[in-house]
N, C-alpha and C positions, 0 to 999 in steps of 0.2 A: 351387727355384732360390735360394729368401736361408735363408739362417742369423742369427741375430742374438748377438754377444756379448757379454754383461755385463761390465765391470770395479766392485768397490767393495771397500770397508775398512770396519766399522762402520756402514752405514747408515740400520742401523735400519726405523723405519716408510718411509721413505724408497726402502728397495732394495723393499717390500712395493706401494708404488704404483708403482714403476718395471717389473716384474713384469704389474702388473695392465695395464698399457698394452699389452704385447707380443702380436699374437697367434700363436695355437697353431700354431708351430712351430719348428723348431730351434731349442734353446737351450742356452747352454754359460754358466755363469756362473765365474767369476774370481776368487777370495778372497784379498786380499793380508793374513793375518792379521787377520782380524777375530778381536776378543772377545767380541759380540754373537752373536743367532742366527742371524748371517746366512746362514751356510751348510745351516743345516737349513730354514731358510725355502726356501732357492733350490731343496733339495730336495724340498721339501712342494709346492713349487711346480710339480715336474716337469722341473725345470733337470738339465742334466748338469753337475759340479760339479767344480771344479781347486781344489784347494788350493798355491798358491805353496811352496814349500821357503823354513822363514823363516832359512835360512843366507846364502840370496842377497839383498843389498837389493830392496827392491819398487822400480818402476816400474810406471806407467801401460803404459810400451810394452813392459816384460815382460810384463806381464798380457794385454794386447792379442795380441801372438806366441804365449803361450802357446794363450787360445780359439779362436786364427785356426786353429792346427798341429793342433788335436783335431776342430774343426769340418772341416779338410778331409782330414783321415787319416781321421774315419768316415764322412763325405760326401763322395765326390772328386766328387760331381753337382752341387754347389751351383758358383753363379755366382758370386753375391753375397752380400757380408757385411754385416750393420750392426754398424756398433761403439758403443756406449751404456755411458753412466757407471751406477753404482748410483742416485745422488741426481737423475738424469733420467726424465720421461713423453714416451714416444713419442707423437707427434700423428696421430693416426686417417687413415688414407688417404697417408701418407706413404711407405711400401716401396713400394705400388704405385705409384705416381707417380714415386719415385725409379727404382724395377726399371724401366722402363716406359721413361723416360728416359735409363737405360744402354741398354737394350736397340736402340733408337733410334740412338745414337751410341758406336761402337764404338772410338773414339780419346780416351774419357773414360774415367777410372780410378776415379773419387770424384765423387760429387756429397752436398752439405750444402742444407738449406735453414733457414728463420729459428729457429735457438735465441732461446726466453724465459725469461726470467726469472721464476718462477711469483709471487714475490714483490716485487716492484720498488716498492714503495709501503711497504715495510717500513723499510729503511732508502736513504741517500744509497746506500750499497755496492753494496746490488743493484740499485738503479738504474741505478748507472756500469755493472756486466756487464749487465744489459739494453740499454743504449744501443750498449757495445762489440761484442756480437754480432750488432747489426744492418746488415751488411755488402749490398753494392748486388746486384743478382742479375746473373750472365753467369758469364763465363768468371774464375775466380780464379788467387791464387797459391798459395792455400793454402783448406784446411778445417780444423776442428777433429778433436777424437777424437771425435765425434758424427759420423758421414757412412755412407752407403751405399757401401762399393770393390768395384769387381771382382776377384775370386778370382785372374783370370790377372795383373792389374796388379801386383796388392800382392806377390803368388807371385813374380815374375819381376824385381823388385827385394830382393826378400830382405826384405818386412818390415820390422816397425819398429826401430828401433836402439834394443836394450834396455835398455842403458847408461844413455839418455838419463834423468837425472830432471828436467827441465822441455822444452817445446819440439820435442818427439818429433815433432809434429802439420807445421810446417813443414820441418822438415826431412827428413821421407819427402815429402810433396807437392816440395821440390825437386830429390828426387831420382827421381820421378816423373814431372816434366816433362824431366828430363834427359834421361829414357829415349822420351823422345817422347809422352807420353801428356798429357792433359791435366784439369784442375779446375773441376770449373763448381758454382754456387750456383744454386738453383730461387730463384722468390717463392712458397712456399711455405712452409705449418709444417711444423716437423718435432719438436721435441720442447718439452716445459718444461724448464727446469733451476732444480735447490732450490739456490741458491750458501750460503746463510744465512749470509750473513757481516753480523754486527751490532757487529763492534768494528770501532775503531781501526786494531788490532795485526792484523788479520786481512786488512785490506786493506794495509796494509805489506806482512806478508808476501808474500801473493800478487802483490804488486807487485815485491818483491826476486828472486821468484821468473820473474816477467817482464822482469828485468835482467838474471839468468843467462841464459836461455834466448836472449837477445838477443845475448851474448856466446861465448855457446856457435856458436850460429849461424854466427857473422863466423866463426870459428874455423873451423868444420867448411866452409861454403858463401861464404864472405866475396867469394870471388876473381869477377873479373867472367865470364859476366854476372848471376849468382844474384844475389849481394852481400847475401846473408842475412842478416840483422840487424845490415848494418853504420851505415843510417844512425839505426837506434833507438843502438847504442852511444855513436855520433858525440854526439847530443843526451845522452843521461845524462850524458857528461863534460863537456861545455859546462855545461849547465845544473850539475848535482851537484857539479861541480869547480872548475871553469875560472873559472866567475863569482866564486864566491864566496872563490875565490884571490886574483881582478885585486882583488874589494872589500877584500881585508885590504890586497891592498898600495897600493892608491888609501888606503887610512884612512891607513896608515903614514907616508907622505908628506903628505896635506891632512887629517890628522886627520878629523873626521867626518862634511867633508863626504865624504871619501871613498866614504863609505858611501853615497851616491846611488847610486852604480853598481847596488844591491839592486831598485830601482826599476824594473828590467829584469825582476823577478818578476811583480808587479801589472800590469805593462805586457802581459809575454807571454799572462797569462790576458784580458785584455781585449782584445787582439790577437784568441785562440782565439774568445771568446764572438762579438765582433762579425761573426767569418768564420762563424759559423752552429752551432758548437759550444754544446752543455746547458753553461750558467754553472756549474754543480758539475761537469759535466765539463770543463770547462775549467780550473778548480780544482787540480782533484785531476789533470791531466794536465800540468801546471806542480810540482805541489805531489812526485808521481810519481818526477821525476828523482833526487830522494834515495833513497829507497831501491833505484831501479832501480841507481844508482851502487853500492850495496854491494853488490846481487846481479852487476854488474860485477868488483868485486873477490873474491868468492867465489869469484869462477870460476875466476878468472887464480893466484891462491893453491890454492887444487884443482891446479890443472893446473899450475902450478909445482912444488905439493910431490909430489903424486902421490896425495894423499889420495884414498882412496874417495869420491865424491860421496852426500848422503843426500837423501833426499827433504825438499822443504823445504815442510812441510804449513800449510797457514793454518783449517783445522777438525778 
């Protein structure tokens, strides 16, 4: 009844313990150009094994399309799929649970339950994606590319939009409820995730790359009632723009007092922290809107000029 698909790129020991969590059955793994051995790993492993065409840019949700299209061209009996990163461990008793729970509710297309952080005491970074994954249990609007979907759900929407290089994850889940189906979160575990992100620049990235995807969104889903990342955009240009617009031209005119207006930074994380928000997430969730602003303008510049969009990697 489940298949499980791997996606990964160099993962190293990483795709080796993700591997070791899965158990013995259907498995298709997904090589977006790895230089590592990952591909003969996956085959040592027992995986059936896709190598991408590196003429096409990668994506996550090409790679996804790809194992989903193999998995049910030589299984057309499978129900269900689990979709799984390289650098994630599946949590013991979680297919059945998930399977178990579709099976039960036949107007669910996706079910996710609690991604961790296997590392969250490493640095602030994996903390913040620890904290961010942990989402309330019921009925959602979205899941990530970690989730158990039904075969007929995902089939009957066409899939992930390969195109997408950020944000693939909500905007099949809204077009998913369009179709009348619906998203739900278990309290349950369901995998670890390695994020190992220990710089700086690594959560930038991934954060610019959380800006596009937001802009991408409004673009694709904006119009009511989805409103797909329109009001993540609204806030990056407030905060990333607008503010520190009004502050030059408050300086310009009252010279430096002008610059109180900035005070609306410190204020907003103390605002977040006191509403119940982790004080480093509340931080870095203020601190956020700058680079979500340039992955705002990335976007709009892409899609102006016509440029190819590339994957905007942070490890």
């Amino acid at each position: 009844m489940i298949g499980v698909v791997v996606i990964g790129r160099n993962e190293g020991q990483r795709l080796e313990r993700c591997f070791a969590s899965i158990p013995k059955i259907i498995l298709v793994y997904v090589d977006s150009g790895s230089t590592d051995d990952s591909v003969a790993l996956a085959r040592a492993k027992g995986a059936e094994v896709i190598e991408l065409d590196r003429a096409a840019p990668f994506t996550a949700a090409r790679a996804r399309n790809a194992g989903f299209a193999f998995l049910i061209g030589q299984h057309p009996e499978l129900r269900y799929v689990q979709f799984l990163d390289g650098d994630c461990e599946l949590a013991a008793g979680w297919l059945e649970r998930a399977a178990t729970f579709l099976a039960q509710h036949q107007d669910i297309a996706a079910v996710c339950g609690r991604l961790r952080e296997k590392h969250p005491q490493d640095t602030v970074y994996n903390l913040l994606c620890d904290i961010e994954w942990d989402g309330a249990p019921g009925e959602a609007r979205t899941c990530g590319g970690i989730a158990l979907m039904r075969v007929d759900a995902l089939a009957s929407v066409g899939g992930w939009r390969s195109d997408l290089i950020a944000g693939e994850e909500p905007e099949l889940c809204a077009r998913l409820r369009a179709a009348g189906w619906r998203i739900w979160r278990l309290d349950a575990e369901m995998a670890a995730h390695d994020a190992a992100i220990a710089r700086f620049g690594q959560w930038w990235l991934r954060t610019l790359r959380a800006g596009y995807a937001f802009a991408q969104g409004a673009a694709l889903h904006g119009a009511p009632p989805e409103r797909l990342g329109v009001r993540e955009s609204r806030s990056a240009w407030l905060w990333g723009f607008a503010l520190p617009l009004l502050a030059a031209l408050c300086a310009s005119v009252a010279g430096p007092w002008g610059l109180a207006v900035l005070a609306a930074y410190p204020l907003q994380v103390v605002r977040l922290g006191l509403r119940g928000e982790n004080w480093w997430r509340a931080l870095f969730l203020v601190l956020g809107k700058f680079p979500e602003l340039l992955g705002q303008l990335k976007f709009r510049i892409e899609r102006t000029t016509g440029a190819v969009p590339r994957l905007i990697e942070y490890k």
